[in-house]
N, C-alpha and C positions, 0 to 999 in steps of 0.2 A: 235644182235641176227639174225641168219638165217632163214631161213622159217622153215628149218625142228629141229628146238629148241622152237618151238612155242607151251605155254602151251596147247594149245587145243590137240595136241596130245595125250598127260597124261588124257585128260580130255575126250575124246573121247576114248580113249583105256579103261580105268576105268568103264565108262559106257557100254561099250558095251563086254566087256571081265569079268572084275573083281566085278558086280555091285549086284550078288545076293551070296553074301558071301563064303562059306564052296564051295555051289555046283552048282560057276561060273568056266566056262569053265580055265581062266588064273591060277584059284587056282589047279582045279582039272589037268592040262595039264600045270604047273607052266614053268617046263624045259622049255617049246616050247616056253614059254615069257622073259626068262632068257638066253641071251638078245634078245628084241622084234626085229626081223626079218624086215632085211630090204624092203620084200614082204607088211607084215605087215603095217608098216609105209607109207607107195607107196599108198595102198590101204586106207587107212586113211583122207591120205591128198588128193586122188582121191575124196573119198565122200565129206570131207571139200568142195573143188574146188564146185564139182556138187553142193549143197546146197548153195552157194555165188551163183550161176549163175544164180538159181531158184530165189532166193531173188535182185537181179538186179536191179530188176525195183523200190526198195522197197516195192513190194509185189507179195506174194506166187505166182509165175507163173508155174502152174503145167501140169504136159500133157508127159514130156519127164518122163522114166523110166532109174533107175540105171544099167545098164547093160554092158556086158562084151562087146559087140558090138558096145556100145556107146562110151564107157568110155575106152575100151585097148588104144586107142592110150597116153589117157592124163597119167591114171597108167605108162605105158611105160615111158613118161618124167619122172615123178618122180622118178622110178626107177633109171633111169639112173641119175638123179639129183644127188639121194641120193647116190651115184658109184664114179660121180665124186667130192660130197663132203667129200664123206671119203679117198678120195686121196688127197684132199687138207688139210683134216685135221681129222686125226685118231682117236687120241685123245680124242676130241668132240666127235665125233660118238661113241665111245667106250662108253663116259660117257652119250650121251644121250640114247643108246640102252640099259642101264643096270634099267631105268629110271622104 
């Protein structure tokens, strides 16, 4: 399994897109998640990252904030992660963006 096949994705997009039923964002704006955007995913595993980094020490070390300033460069990897793994393998990506 790759990093970006990793359940927490599904589980993290669920909660945070799909998680208050009829009049969640994924439902009401379904197309836009059909298939989930590989910005989307970027940013996903962007917070996953930030939230491991916080937990480190194995405990909550707080004080840095989420933000576009902080966090564009690591988004940016992923992105491009996710660019050149669906070059290596289409396929996949196809099936896990339809997820």
């Amino acid at each position: 399994m790759g990093i970006y096949e990793h359940p927490i994705l599904q589980d993290v997009i669920n909660a945070q897109w799909f998680s208050k039923k009829k009049k969640s964002d994924g439902i009401v704006f379904g197309s836009a998640f059909n298939p989930i955007p590989d910005p989307v995913i970027a940013l996903v595993f962007t917070a996953v990252e930030y939230a491991i980094k916080q937990w480190a020490s194995g405990f909550l070390v707080s004080g840095s904030q989420f933000s576009e300033v902080d966090y564009h460069d690591m988004y940016k990897r992923h992105v491009d992660g996710l660019e050149e793994w669906r070059h290596f393998s289409t396929r996949t990506t196809q099936a896990l963006a339809r997820h």
